[in-house]
C-alpha angles and dihedrals in degrees: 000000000000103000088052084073109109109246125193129169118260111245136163087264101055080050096106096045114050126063098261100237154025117266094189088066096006091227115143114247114268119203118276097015119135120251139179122222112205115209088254086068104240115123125216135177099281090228094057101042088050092048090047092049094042092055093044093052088053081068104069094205085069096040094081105030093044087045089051090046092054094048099042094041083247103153116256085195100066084059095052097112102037089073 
């Protein structure tokens, strides 16, 4: 489920419209990283969205509610400090 995440590569023209940085390190884009864009339109470092996701769905209670919110462009981020 992951990899169906859509991935681009940060540059200065992707610069308005993406969020800037990576909550999950809190590091600002540089060009050419990879990054992931959830449904719900915020971008993160692919690494560390993958490696979020990939914690949280080790907890089963996340596994359903994370894999609804993708497909229905709910926001994974509001949910960052429940789990």
């Amino acid at each position: 489920m992951i990899d169906s995440i859509p991935s681009f590569r940060y540059s200065a023209s992707s610069r308005d419209s993406s969020n800037g940085n990576c909550v999950v390190c809190m590091s600002d884009y540089i060009n050419r990283e990879k990054l992931r864009r959830l449904p719900c339109n915020h971008d993160f470092h692919a690494k560390c969205i993958d490696r979020w996701l990939k914690v949280r769905f080790a907890n089963h209670n996340f596994i359903s509610s994370a894999a609804n919110m993708i497909r229905t462009n709910h926001c994974v981020v509001k949910t960052w400090e429940a789990y």
